[in-house]
C-alpha positions as CSV (number, residue, x, y, z in Angstrom):
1,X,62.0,-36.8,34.3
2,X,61.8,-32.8,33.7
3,X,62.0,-33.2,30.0
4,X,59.1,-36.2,30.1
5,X,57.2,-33.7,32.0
6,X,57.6,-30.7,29.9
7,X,56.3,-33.2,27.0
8,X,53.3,-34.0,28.5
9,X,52.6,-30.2,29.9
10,X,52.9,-29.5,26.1
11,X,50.6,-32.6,25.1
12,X,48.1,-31.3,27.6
13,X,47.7,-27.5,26.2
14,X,47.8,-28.9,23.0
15,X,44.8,-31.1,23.6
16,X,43.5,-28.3,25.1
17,X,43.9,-25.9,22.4
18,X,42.4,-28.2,20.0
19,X,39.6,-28.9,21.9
20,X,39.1,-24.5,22.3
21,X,39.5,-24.5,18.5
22,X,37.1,-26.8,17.4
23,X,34.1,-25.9,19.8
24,X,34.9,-22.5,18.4
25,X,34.5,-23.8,14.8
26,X,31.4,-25.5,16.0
27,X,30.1,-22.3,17.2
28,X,31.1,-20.0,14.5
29,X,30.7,-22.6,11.6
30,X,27.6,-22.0,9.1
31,X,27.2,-26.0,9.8
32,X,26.2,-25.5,13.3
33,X,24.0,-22.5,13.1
34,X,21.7,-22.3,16.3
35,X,18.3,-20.4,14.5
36,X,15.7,-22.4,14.3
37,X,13.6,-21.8,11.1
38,X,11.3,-18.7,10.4
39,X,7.6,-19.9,9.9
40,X,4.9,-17.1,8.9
41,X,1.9,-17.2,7.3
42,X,-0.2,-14.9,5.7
43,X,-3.5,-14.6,7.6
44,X,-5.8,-12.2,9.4
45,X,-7.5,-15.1,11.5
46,X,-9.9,-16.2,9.2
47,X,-9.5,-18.7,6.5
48,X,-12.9,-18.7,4.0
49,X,-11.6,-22.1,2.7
50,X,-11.6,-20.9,-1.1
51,X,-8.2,-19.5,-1.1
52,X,-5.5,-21.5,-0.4
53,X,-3.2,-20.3,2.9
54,X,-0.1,-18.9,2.0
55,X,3.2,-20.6,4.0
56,X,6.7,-19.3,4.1
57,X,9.9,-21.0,5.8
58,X,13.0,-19.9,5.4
59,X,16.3,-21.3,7.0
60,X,20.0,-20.2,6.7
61,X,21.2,-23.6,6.5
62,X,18.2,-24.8,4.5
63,X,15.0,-27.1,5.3
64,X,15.6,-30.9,5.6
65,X,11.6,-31.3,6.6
66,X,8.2,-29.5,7.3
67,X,4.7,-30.5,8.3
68,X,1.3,-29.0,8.1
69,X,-1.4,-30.0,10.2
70,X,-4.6,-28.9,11.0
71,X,-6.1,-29.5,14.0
72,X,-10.1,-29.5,14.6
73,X,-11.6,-30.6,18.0
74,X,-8.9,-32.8,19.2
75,X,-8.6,-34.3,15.5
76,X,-5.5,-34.0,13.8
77,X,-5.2,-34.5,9.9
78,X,-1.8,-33.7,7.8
79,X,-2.3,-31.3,5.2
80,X,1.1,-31.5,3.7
81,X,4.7,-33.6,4.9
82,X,7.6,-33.0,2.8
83,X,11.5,-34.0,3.1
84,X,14.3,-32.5,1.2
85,X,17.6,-34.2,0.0
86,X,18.8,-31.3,-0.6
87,X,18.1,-28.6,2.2
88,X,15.7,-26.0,1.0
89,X,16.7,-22.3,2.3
90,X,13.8,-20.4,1.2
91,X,10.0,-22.3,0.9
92,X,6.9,-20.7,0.1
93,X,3.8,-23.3,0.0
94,X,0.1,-23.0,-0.8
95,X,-2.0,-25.0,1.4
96,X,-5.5,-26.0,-0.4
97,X,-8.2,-26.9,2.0
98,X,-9.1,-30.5,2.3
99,X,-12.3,-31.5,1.2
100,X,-13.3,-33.1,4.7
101,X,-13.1,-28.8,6.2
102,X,-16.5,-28.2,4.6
103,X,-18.0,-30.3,6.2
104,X,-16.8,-29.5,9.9
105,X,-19.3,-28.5,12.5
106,X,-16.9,-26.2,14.1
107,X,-15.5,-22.9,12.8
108,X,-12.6,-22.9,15.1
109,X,-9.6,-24.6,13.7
110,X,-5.8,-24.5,14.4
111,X,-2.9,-25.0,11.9
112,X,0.0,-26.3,13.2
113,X,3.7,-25.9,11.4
114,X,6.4,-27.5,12.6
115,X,10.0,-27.9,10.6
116,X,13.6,-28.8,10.8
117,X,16.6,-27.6,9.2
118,X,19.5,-29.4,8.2
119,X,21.9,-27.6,10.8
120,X,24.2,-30.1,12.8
121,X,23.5,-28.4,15.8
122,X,21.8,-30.4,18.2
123,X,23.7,-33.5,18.3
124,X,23.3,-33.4,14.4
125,X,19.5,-33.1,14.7
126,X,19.1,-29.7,13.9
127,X,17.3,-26.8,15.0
128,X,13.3,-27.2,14.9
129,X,10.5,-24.7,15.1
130,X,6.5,-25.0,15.8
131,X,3.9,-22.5,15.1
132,X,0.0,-22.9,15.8
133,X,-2.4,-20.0,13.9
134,X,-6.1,-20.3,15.2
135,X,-8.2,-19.8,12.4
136,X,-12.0,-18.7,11.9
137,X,-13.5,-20.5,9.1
138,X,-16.1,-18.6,7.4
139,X,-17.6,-19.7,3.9
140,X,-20.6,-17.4,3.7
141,X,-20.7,-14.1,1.9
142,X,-22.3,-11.1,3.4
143,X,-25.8,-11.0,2.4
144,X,-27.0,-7.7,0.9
145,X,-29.8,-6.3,-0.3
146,X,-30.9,-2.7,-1.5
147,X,-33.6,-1.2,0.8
148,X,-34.7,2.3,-1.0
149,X,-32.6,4.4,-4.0
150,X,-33.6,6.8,-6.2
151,X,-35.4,6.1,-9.7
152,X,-33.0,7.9,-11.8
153,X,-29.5,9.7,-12.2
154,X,-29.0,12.0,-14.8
155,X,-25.2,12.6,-16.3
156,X,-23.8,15.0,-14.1
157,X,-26.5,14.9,-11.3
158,X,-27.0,13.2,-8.4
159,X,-29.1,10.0,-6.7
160,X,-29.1,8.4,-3.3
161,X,-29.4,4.8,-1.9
162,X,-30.4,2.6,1.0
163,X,-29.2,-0.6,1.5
164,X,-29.0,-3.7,4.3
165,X,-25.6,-5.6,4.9
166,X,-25.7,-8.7,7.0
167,X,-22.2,-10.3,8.2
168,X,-20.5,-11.0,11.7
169,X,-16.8,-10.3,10.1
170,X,-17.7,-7.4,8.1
171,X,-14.6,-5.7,6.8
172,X,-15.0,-3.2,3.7
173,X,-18.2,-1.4,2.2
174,X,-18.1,0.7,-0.3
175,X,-19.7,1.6,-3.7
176,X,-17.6,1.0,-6.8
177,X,-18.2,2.4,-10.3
178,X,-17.6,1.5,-13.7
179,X,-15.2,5.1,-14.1
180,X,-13.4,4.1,-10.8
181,X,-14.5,5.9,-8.2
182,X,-15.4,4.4,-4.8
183,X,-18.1,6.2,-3.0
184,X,-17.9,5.6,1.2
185,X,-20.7,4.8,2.8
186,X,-22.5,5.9,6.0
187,X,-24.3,3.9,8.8
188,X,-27.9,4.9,8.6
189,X,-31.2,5.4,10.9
190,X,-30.5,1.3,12.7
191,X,-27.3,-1.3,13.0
192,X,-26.5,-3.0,9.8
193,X,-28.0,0.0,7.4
194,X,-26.5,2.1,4.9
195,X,-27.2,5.4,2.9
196,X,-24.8,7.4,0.5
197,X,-24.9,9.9,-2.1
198,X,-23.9,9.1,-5.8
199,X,-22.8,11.3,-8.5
200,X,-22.3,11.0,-12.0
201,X,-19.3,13.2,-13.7
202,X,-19.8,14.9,-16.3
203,X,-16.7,14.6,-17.9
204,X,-18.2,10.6,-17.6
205,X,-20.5,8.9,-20.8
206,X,-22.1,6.3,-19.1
207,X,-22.5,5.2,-15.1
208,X,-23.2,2.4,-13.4
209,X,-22.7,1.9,-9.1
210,X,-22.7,-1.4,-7.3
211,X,-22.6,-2.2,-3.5
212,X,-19.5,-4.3,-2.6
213,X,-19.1,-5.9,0.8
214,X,-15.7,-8.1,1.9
215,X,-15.3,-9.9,5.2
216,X,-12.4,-10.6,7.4
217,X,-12.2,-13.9,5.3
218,X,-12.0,-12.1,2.0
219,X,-15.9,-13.6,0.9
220,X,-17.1,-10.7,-1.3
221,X,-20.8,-10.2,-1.9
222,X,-22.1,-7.4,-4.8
223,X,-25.2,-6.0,-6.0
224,X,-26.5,-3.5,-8.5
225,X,-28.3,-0.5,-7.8
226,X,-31.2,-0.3,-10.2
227,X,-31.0,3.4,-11.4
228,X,-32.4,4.5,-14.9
229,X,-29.7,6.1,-16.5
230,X,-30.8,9.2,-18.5
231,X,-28.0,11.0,-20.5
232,X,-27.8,14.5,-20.9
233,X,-26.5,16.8,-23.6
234,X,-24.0,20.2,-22.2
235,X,-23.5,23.0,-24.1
236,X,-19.7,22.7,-26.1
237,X,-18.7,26.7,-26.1
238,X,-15.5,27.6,-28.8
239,X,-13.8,30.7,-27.1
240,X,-11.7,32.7,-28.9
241,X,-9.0,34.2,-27.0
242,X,-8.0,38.3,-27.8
243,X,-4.9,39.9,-27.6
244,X,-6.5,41.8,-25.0
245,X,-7.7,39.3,-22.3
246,X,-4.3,37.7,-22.6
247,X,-2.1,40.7,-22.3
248,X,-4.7,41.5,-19.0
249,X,-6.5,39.0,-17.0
250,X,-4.5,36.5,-17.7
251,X,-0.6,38.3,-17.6
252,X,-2.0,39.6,-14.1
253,X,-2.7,35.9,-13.1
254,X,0.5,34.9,-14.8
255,X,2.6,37.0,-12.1
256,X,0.8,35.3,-9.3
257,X,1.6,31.8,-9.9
258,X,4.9,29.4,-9.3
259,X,3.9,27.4,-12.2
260,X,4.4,30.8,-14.7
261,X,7.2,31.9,-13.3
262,X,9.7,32.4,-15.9
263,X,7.2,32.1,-19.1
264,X,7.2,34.9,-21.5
265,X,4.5,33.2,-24.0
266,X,1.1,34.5,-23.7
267,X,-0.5,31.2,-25.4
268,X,1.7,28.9,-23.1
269,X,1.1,31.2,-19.9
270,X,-2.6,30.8,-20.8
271,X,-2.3,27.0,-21.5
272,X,-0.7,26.6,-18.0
273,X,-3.1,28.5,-15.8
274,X,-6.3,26.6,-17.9
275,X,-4.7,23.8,-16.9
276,X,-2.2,23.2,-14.5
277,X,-2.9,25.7,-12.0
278,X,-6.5,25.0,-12.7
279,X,-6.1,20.9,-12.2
280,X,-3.8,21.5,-9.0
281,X,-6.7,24.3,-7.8
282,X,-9.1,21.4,-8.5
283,X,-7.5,18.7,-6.8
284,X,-7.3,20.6,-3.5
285,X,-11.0,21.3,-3.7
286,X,-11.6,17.2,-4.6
287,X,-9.5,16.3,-1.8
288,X,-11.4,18.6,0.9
289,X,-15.2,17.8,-0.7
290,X,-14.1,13.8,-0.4
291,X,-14.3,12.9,3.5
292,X,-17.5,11.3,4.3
293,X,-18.5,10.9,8.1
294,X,-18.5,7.7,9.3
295,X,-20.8,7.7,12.5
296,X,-24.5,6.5,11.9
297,X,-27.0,9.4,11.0
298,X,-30.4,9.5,11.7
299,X,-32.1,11.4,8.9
300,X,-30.8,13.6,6.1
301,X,-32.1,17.1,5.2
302,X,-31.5,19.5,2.6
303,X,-33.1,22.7,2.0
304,X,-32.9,24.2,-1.8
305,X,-29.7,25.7,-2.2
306,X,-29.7,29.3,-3.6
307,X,-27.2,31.3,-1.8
308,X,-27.9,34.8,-3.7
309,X,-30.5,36.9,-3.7
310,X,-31.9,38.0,-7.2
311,X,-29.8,36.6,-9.3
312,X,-28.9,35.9,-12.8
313,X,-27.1,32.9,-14.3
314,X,-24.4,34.0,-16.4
315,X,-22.4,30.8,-17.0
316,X,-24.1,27.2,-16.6
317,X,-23.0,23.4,-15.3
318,X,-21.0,21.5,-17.8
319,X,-20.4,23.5,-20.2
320,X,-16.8,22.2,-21.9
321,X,-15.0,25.4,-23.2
322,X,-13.0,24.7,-26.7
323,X,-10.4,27.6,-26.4
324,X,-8.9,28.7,-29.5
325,X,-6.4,31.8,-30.8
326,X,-6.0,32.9,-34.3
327,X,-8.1,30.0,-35.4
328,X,-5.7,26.9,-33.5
329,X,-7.6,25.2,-30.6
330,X,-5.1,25.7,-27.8
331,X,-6.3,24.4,-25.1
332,X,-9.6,23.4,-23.0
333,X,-11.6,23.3,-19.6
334,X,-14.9,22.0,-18.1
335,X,-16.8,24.8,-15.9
336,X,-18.2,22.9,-13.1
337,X,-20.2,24.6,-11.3
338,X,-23.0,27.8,-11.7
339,X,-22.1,31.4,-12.4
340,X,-24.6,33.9,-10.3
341,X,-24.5,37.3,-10.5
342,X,-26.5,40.3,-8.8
343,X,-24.9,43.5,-7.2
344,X,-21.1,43.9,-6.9
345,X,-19.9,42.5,-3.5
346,X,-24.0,41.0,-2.7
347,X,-23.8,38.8,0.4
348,X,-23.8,35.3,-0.1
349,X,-26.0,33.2,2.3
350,X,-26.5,29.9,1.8
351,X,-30.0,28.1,2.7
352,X,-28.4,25.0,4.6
353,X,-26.6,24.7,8.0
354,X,-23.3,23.1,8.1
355,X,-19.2,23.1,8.7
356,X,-17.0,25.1,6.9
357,X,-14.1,22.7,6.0
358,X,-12.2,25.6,3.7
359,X,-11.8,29.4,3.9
360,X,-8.9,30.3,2.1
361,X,-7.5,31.7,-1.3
362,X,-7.4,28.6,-4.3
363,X,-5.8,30.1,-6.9
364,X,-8.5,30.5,-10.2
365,X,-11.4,30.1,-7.8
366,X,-10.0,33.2,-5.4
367,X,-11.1,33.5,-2.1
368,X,-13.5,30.4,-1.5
369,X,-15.4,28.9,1.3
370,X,-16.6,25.3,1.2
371,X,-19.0,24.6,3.6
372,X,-19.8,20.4,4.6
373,X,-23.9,19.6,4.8
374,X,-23.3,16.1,5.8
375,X,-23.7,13.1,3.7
376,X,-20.3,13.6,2.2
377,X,-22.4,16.9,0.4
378,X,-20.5,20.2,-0.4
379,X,-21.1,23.5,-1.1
380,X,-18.4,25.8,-2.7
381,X,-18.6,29.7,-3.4
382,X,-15.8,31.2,-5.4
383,X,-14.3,34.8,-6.5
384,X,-15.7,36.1,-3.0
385,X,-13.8,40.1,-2.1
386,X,-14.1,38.9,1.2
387,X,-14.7,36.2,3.7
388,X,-17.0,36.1,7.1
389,X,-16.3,32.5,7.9
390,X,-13.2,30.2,8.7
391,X,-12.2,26.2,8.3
392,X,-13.8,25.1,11.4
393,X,-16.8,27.0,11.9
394,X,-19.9,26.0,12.5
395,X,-22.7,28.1,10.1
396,X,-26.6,28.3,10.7
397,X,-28.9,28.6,7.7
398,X,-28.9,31.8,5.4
399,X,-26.1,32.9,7.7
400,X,-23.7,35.8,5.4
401,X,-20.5,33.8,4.9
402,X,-18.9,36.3,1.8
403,X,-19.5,38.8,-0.9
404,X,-19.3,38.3,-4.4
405,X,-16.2,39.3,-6.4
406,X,-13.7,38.7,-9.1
407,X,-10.8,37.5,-7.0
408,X,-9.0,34.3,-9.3
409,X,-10.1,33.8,-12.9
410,X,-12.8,36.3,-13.3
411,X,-13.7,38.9,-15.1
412,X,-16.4,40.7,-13.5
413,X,-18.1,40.3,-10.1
414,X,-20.1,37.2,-9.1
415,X,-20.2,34.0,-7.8
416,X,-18.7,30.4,-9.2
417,X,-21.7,28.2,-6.7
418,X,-20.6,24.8,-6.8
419,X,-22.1,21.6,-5.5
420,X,-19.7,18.3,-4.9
421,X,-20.7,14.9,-3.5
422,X,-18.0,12.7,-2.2
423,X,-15.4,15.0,-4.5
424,X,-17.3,15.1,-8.1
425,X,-18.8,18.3,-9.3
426,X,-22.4,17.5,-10.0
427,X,-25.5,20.1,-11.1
428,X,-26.6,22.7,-8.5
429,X,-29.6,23.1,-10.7
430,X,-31.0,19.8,-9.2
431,X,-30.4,21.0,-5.9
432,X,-32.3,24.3,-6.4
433,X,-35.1,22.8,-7.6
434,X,-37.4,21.7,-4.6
435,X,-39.4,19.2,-6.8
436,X,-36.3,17.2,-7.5
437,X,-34.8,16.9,-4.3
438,X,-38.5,15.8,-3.0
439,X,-38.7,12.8,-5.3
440,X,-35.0,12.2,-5.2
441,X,-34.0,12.4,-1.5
442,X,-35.9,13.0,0.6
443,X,-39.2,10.7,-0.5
444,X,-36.4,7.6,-0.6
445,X,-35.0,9.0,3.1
446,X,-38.5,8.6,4.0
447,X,-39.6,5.5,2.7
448,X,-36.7,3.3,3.3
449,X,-37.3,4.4,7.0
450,X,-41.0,2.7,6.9
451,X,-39.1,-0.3,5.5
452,X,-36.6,-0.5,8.0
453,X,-38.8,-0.2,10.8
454,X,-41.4,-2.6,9.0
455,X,-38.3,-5.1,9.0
């Protein structure tokens, strides 16, 4: 009797054990994973039923079956219902719209996902999963249409436009060009307006800007702005370097930077400062002159800009400077922006109010203020001996900011003026010239405010 009942004690922990080891083979098999499958779909809430809606389901022990429905006041219709043989692990699908969803009367829609993996967890059923995205539909592009812009732009100068956009999902507005550059916009004068500067490089041979507006359900409307495009011819100046303004000006500037540190040539220490130093000096000054304000402005004045008294130009806009020593063309440079000169150290006092954004040394251009007049327009004033302002003042008209100089990359004392829009150099003769900025800016602020509030 002991021994039959030692038998079945053993019989009974070995039932037992087997039982413990297959639910833990169950648990920890890949065949009975527990995750029900990952659904996600790329969307922002609005579906503009041209593109098709983007679906991915993944599964560790593969798909055995999906569905896609959408559902549109208390109608349901199956997009797409697929079964696998054998179970899919990773699925990405591309919904197309049917062709009954343009003619729905409502905009609000819900897709529905639901799938089922090929797990025999469950009873062998398998672990399911449902998601439901509410979607906007929204087939209509923004509606645009240009309200006021300047005639003309000449190459290197400046223009301005004016234009309506019209859309409840608005999402981006900008200005592209045919070079690449995207000029921001600014909310103008009444809701639903726009104004911005434009600017043509120099360094650029022909231009062309259009208005493009995206909504929330990617519908993208464009337009041209109508500007004559009048080219213009810059002077081409071949420089010969001497012995003697590479063994001075520019072997003193050679000690100052990182970037010559080390280099014993005077061509290739002349070649990096014309160049590097000058593109990294640049790059500061584009990324500073590039923020445009985005809350909604009024009106727009400018005063002609002429920030010394009784000067003399001794270096003009554009001018593209061939360098060359010992009759090789070493290297070259655009000057972008106006050389004035009067008295050594002359105060410098600009005829516009605004922010100064930079006060600071910038390597060629030496001590340099920029100063912001709104509109995404910039002022800059290198070589200065000193400074009277810093980043984060606020400056009144024909207030003395600096003194002329010949701090950076200059030989004698005066003052590099420049004038930026949205980051690109463009002529400070057209803003000294109180005729041009008349018919240019301020006759197209003032007219597509009559339109506006005749609209």
């Amino acid at each position: 009797m002991r021994r039959k009942k030692g038998g079945s004690s053993f019989g009974v922990l070995f039932l037992f054990a087997l039982i413990i080891g297959g639910v833990l083979y169950i648990y920890n098999s890949a065949m009975f994973e527990r995750d029900a499958p990952k659904i996600t779909m790329q969307n922002n809430g609005y579906w503009n039923l041209k593109k098709p809606l983007k679906i991915s389901i993944d599964d560790v022990s593969g798909l055995k079956s999906y569905k896609i429905v959408l559902k549109n006041n208390g109608e349901r219709q199956i997009l797409q219902n697929e079964q696998f043989i054998t179970p899919e692990k990773s699925l990405h699908v591309e919904v197309a719209p049917p062709k009954s969803a343009y003619a729905m009367k409502t905009k609000d829609i819900v897709i529905s996902i639901e799938a089922t993996d090929a797990s025999k967890w469950n009873m062998f059923n398998g672990n399911s999963a449902k998601v439901e995205y509410k979607l906007k539909i929204d087939k209509k592009r923004p509606q645009l249409s240009i309200v006021a812009n300047s005639y003309k732009i000449k190459k290197g100068g400046a223009a301005i436009v004016v234009f309506e956009v019209k859309d409840d999902n608005l999402k981006n507005l900008y200005i592209q060009t045919n070079f690449g550059k995207k000029f921001q916009v600014t909310p103008f004068y009444k809701d639903g307006y726009y104004i911005s500067l434009l600017a043509w490089p120099v360094t650029q041979n022909s231009f062309r800007a259009t208005v493009v507006a995206t909504d929330e359900a990617q519908n993208i409307a464009k337009t041209y702005i109508p500007l004559y495009i009048k080219d213009k011819k810059y002077r081409i100046s071949h420089i010969k370097l001497s012995d003697k303004f590479l063994n001075g000006k520019i072997a003193q500037l050679a000690e100052e930077f990182a970037e010559t540190n080390g280099v014993t040539d005077k061509i290739e220490q002349f070649k990096i400062i014309n160049e590097e130093v000058r593109a990294k000096n640049e790059k500061l000054i584009h990324e500073i002159t590039s923020k445009v304000p985005t809350e909604m402005i009024k009106d727009f004045k400018i005063k002609k800009m002429y920030p010394l008294k009784n000067a003399a130009i001794v270096a003009h806009f554009g001018d593209h400077r061939l360098y060359s020593y010992q009759g090789d063309e070493v290297s070259e440079s655009y000057h972008l922006g106006l050389d004035m000169a009067s008295n050594a150290m002359a105060k410098i006092k600009p005829q516009n109010a605004g922010d100064v954004v930079f006060a600071d040394y910038n390597g060629l251009y030496g001590n340099m203020p920029i100063i912001h007049h709104g509109l995404g327009l910039y002022t800059l004033y290198g070589h200065c001996s000193s400074l009277n302002v810093a980043s984060g003042d606020s400056i009144r008209a024909k207030a003395h900011i600096a003194n002329t100089g010949k701090t950076g990359y200059a030989m004698g004392d005066h003052l590099h003026f420049g004038v930026l829009i949205q980051g690109i150099e463009v002529r400070p003769a057209e803003w000294m010239d109180t005729q041009w900025m008349k018919l240019n800016i301020s006759d197209i602020i003032k007219d597509a405010k009559k339109i506006i509030d005749r609209g």
